[in-house]
Each structure stands twice: as structure tokens, then as C-alpha cells.
C-alpha positions as a LaTeX table, in Angstrom:
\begin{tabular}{lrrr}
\hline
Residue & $x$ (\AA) & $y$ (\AA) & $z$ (\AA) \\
\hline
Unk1 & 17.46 & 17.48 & 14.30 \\
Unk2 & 16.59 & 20.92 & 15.60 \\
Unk3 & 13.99 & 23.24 & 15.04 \\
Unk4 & 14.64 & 23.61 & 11.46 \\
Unk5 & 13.33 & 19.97 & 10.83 \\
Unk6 & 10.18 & 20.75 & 12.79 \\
Unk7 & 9.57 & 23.26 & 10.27 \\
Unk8 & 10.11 & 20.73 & 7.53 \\
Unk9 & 8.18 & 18.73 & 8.98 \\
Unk10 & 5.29 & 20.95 & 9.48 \\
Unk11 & 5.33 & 22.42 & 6.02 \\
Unk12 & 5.11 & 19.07 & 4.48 \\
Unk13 & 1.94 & 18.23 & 6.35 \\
Unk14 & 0.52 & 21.72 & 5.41 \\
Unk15 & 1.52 & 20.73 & 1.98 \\
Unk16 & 0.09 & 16.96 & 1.73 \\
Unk17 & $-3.20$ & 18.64 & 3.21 \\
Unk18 & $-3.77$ & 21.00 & 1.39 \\
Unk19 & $-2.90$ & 18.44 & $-1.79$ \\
Unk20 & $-5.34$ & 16.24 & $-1.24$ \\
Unk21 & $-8.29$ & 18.63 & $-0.31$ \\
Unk22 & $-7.37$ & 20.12 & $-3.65$ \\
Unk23 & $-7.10$ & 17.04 & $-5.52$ \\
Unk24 & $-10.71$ & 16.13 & $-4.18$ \\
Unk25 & $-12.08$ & 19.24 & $-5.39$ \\
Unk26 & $-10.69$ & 18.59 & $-8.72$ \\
Unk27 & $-11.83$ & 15.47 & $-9.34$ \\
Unk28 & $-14.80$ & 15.20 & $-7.75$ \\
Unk29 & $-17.89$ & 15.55 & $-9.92$ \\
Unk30 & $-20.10$ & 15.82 & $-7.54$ \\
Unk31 & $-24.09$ & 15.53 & $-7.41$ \\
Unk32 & $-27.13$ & 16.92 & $-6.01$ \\
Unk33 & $-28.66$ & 13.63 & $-4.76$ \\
Unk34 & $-31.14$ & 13.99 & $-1.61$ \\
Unk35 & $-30.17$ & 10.54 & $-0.35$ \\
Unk36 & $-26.64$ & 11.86 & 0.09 \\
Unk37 & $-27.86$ & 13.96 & 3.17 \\
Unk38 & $-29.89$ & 11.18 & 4.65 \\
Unk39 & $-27.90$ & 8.81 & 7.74 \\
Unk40 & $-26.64$ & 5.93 & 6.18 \\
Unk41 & $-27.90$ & 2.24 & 8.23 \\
Unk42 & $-26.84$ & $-0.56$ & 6.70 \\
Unk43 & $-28.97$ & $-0.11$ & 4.02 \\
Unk44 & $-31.79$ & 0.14 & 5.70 \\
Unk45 & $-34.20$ & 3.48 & 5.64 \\
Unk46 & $-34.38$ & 5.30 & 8.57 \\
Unk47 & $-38.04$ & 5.31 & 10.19 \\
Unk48 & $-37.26$ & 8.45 & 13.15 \\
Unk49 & $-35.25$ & 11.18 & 12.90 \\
Unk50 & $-31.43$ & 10.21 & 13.14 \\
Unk51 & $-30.58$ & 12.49 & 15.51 \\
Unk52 & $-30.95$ & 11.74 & 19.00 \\
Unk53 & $-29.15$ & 12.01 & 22.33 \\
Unk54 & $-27.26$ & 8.66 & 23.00 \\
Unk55 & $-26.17$ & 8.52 & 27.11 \\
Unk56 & $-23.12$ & 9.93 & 28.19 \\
Unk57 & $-22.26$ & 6.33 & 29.64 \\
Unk58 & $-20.99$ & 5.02 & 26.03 \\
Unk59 & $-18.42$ & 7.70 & 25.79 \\
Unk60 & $-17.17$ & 7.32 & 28.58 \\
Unk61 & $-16.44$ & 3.67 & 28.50 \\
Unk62 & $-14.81$ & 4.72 & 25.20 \\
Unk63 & $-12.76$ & 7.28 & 26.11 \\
Unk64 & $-11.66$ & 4.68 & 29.05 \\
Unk65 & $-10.93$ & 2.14 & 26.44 \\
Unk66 & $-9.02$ & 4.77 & 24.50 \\
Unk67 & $-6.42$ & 5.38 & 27.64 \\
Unk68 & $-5.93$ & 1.89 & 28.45 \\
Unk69 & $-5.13$ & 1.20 & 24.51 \\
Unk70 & $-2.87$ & 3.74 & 24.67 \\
Unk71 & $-1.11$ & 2.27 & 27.70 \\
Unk72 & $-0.35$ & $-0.68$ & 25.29 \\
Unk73 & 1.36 & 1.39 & 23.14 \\
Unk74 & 3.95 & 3.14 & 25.40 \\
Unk75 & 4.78 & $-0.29$ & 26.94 \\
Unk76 & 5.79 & $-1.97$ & 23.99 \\
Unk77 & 8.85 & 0.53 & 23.53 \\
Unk78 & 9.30 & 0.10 & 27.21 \\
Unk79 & 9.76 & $-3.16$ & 26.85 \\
Unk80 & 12.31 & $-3.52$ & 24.65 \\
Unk81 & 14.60 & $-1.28$ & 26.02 \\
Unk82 & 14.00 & $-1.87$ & 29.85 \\
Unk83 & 17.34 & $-4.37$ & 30.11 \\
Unk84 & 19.52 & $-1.69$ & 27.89 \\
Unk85 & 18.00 & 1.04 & 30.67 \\
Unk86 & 17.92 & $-0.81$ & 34.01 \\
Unk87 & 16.22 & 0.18 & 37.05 \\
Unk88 & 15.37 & 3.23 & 35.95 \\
Unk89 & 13.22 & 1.98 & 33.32 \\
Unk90 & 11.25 & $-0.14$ & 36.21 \\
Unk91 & 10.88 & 2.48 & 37.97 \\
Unk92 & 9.04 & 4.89 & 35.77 \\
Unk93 & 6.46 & 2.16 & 34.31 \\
Unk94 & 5.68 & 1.81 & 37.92 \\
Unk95 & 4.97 & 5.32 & 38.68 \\
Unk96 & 3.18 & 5.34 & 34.97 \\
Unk97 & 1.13 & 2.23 & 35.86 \\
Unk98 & 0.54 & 3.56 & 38.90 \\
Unk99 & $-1.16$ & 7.00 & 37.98 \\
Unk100 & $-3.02$ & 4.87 & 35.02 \\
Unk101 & $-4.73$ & 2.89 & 37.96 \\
Unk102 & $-5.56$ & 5.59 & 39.93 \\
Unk103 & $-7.37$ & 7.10 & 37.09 \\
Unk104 & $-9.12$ & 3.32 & 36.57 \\
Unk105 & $-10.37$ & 3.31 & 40.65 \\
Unk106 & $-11.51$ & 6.98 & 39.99 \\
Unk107 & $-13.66$ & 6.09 & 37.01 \\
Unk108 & $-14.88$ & 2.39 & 38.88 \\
Unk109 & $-15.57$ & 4.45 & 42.21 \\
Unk110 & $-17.58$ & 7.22 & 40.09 \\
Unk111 & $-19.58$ & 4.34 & 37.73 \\
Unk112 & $-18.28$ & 5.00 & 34.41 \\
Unk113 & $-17.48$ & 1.20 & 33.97 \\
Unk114 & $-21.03$ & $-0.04$ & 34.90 \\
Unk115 & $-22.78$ & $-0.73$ & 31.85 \\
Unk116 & $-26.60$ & 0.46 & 31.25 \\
\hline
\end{tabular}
């Protein structure tokens, strides 16, 4: 497992990419329908303009939500190896925990988490 199967690996998603952009294209019949461009709500028309500004607030709760999902998934692998690795493995999901808090008093102290 060396570079060589990075390139593999790498070529193959090029590949599979590329395939089924192309197979899209081929298939696709395609039509010139003017509801196609319009925002789709639950089947309801649209009365205003679709496009306005929604507040910064909901991506950040998001993007908060997003880090401490992630968190989930790099302790799950943690935790079934932490008796195989010992200390050591207690010691760097503290520090890991650790810097993931931080990051959650930063974002409480600075109101991302207050909803509108």
C-alpha cells in the first residue's frame, strides 16, 4: 500500500465520475419545460421570489451540528480498540475531547447556539 495504490485509487474515481456524467448525458432526453427552473415546495407554487437571504444563525448551528456528528464518528473506532491500545488511547480522546469543547465554549460564549 504505497503511493502506487493512491494512484489506483484516484484514477478509479476519475473514472466512475466521469462514467456516470457520461452515462447521464446519454440517456437523458431531456426537455425544455419552464417549471423545471422554478424552486420546487412541496408542491406548492411559490407566491415571492425564492431567493432570499436566510440569517447566518442557521448555518452556523449546522455547521456546529456537523462537528459534533463527526465527533461520533472518530469515537466509535476509538472505542473498540482503546483496551488493545491502553493509556495511550485515553489519553488522546482526552486531548481530542478537550479541543472539541473548547471550540463548543467558543461558539456558546460568541451566541452561535442561541436560537432566533
Amino acid at each position: 500500500m504505497g503511493p502506487f495504490s493512491l494512484i489506483v485509487l484516484t484514477i478509479a474515481a476519475i473514472v466512475f465520475s466521469a462514467g456516470g456524467i457520461l452515462a447521464g448525458r446519454l440517456f437523458n432526453k431531456g426537455s425544455n419545460n419552464s417549471q423545471k427552473g422554478q424552486a420546487y415546495e412541496c408542491g406548492i407554487p411559490t407566491q415571492t421570489s425564492p431567493w432570499h437571504q436566510f440569517n447566518v444563525g442557521y448555518y452556523l448551528f449546522a455547521l456546529l451540528f456537523l462537528i459534533f456528528d463527526v465527533e461520533l464518528i472518530f469515537m466509535y473506532p476509538w472505542a473498540v480498540v482503546v483496551k488493545k491500545i491502553g493509556i495511550t488511547a485515553l489519553f488522546e480522546i482526552l486531548v481530542f475531547v478537550f479541543i472539541l469543547f473548547m471550540g463548543f465554549l467558543y461558539a456558546h460564549k460568541k451566541g452561535a447556539l442561541k436560537w432566533m
